[in-house]
C-alpha positions in Angstrom: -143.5 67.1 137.1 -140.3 65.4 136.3 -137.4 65.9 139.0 -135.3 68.9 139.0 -131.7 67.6 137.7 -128.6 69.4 139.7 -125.3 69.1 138.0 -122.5 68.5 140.7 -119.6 69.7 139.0 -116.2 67.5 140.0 -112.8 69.0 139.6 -109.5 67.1 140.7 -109.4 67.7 144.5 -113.2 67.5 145.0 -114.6 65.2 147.8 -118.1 66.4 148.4 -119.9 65.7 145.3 -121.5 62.6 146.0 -122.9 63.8 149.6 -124.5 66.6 147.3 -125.7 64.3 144.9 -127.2 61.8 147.6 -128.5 65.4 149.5 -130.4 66.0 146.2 -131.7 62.8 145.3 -133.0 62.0 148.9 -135.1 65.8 148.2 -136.4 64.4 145.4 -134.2 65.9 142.6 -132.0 64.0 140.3 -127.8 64.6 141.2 -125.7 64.4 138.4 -122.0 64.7 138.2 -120.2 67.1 135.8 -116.7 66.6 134.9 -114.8 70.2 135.1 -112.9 69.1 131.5 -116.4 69.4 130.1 -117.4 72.7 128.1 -121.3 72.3 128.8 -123.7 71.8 131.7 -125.5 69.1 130.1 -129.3 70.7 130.2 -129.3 70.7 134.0 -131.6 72.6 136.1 -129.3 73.8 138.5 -125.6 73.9 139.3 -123.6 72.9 142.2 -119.5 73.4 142.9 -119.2 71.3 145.5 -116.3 71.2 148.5 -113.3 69.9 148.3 -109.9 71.4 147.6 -109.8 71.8 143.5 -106.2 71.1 142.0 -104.7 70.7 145.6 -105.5 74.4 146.2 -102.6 75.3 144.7 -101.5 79.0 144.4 -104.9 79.6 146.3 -108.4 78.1 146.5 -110.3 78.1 143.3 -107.8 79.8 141.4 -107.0 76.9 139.1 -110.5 75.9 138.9 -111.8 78.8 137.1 -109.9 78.1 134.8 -111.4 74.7 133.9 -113.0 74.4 130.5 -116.9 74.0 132.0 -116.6 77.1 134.2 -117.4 79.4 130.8 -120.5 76.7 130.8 -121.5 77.5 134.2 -120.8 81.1 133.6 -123.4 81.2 130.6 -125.7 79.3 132.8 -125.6 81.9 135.4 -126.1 85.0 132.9 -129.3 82.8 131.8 -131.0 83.4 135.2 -129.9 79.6 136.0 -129.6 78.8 139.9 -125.8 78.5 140.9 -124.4 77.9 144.3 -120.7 77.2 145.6 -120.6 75.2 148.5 -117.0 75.7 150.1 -114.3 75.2 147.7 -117.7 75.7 145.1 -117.9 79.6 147.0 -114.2 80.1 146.1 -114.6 78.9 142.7 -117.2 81.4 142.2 -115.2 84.2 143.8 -111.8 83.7 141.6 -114.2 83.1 138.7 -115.7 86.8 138.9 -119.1 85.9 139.5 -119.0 86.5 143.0 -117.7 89.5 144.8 -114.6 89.3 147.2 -112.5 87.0 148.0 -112.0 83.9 151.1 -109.0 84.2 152.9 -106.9 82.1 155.8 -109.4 81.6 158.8 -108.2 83.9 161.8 -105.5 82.4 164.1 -104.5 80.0 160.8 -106.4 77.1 162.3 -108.5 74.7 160.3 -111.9 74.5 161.2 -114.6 71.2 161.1 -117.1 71.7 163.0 -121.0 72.5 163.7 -121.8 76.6 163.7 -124.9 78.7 164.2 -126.1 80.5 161.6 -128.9 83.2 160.5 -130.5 83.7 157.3 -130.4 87.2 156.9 -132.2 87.3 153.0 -134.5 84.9 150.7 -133.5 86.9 147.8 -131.6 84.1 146.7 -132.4 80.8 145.0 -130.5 79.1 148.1 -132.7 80.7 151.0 -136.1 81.4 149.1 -138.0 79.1 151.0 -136.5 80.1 154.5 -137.6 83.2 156.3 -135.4 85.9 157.3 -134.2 85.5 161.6 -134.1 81.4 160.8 -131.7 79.6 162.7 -129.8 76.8 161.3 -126.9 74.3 162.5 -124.7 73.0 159.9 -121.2 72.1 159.6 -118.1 74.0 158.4 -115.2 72.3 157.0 -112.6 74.9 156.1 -109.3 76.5 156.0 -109.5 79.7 153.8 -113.1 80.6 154.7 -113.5 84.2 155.9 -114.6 86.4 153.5 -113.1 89.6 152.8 -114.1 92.3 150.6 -113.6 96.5 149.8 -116.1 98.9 151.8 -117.7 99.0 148.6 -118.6 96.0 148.2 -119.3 95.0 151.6 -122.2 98.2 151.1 -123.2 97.2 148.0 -124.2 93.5 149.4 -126.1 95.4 152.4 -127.9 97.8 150.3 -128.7 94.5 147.9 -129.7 92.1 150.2 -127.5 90.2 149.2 -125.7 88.9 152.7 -127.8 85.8 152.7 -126.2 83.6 155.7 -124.2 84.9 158.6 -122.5 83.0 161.4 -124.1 83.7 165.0 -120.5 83.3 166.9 -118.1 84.2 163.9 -115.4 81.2 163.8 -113.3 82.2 161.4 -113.1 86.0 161.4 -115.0 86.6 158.0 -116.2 90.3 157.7 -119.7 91.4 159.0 -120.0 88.0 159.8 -120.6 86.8 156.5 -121.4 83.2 155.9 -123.0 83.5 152.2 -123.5 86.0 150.0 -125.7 86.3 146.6 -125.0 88.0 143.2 -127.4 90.9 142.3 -130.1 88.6 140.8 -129.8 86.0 143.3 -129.0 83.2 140.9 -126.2 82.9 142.2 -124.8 81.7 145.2 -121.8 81.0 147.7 -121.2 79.8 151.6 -118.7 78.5 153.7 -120.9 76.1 155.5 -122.1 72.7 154.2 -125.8 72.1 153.7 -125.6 68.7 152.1 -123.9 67.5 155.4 -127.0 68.6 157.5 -129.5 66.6 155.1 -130.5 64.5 157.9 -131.2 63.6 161.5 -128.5 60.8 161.0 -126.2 63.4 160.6 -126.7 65.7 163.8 -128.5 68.2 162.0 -131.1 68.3 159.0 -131.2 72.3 158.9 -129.7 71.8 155.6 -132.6 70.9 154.0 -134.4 74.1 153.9 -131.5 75.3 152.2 -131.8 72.4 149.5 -135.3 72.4 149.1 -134.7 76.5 147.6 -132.3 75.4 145.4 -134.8 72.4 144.3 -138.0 74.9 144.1 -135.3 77.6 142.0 -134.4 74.7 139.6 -137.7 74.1 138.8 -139.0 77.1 138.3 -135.9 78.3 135.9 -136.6 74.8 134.1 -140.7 75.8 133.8 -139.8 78.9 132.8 -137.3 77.7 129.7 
């Protein structure tokens, strides 16, 4: 069975495409970089918005990235039942884009965060945590400024109800609502968290709790490529 190629999409600003790319390729996928100027995904398998800060973050994270030619790619991709996840910067993309719910705001106390946090998988309804088990609990690092999530009591019950809260932090470091660390759309295609998977890849780096993570994504890719 031939590997399952991820498309890392790079905007101006990014920094964490190649640690996704090398994340993918040591699973045994194939990482391949997307140019946001582009206006198609290339036939990948699966898409990734990596972290970084896109255009500076200027005005806000994400919001001059949605705006970027291959994010009406991406967007088709993700109607299509394609696997999608935001990965930082990626997850704000997706929020300013529309095709997640909510938004990320300014961490509590206005303090930039690096560093390891505890988290829980909370639903494998999504493409990201299908091969986890609900109560899991994984170390991996958060790199962030704007990364608590907000959203309407609407929303915030319409993700319960859906199962679609897929990751929350243990100790909440940044003051997002209901803990929220990732959260899916309503088919579980697609995909956003705060936290860094492709920086907990391997023992080298303090923590491989990552690679469950990666290893759904992988798994999702293949079987939306089988099933094409």
């Amino acid at each position: 069975m031939a590997a399952a190629r991820v498309g890392v999409v790079v905007f101006p600003g990014t920094n964490c495409e190649y640690d996704v790319v090398q994340a993918v390729d040591r699973l045994g996928g194939q990482g391949e970089l997307l140019w946001h100027g582009d206006s198609s995904v290339a036939g990948v398998d699966a898409v990734v918005l990596p972290g970084g800060f896109a255009h500076g973050d200027y005005l806000r994270p994400g919001a001059l990235a949605r705006f970027s030619p291959i994010m009406d790619a991406v967007a088709e991709f993700a109607r299509a039942g394609g696997p999608v996840v935001g990965i930082c910067n990626g997850f704000q993309v997706l929020c300013e884009a529309g095709l997640l719910p909510g938004a990320l705001q300014k961490n509590g106390r206005l303090k930039f965060l690096c560093q390891p946090v505890g988290l829980e998988v909370t639903s494998v309804a999504s493409v990201l945590t299908g091969g986890a088990s609900v109560g899991d609990r994984l170390v991996i690092p958060i790199n962030h400024f704007s990364g608590s999530y907000t959203c309407d009591a609407d929303t915030l019950r319409e993700l319960t109800e859906g199962d679609r809260i897929v990751l929350r932090y243990v100790d909440n470091p940044n003051g997002s609502i209901d803990d929220i660390a990732g959260i899916c759309n309503e088919a579980g295609n697609v995909v956003g968290l705060m936290p860094h998977p492709e920086r907990a890849s391997d023992l080298l780096l303090g923590s491989d709790d990552g690679v469950v993570l990666l290893r759904s994504l992988l798994s999702a890719a293949v079987g939306a490529s089988s099933a094409a």
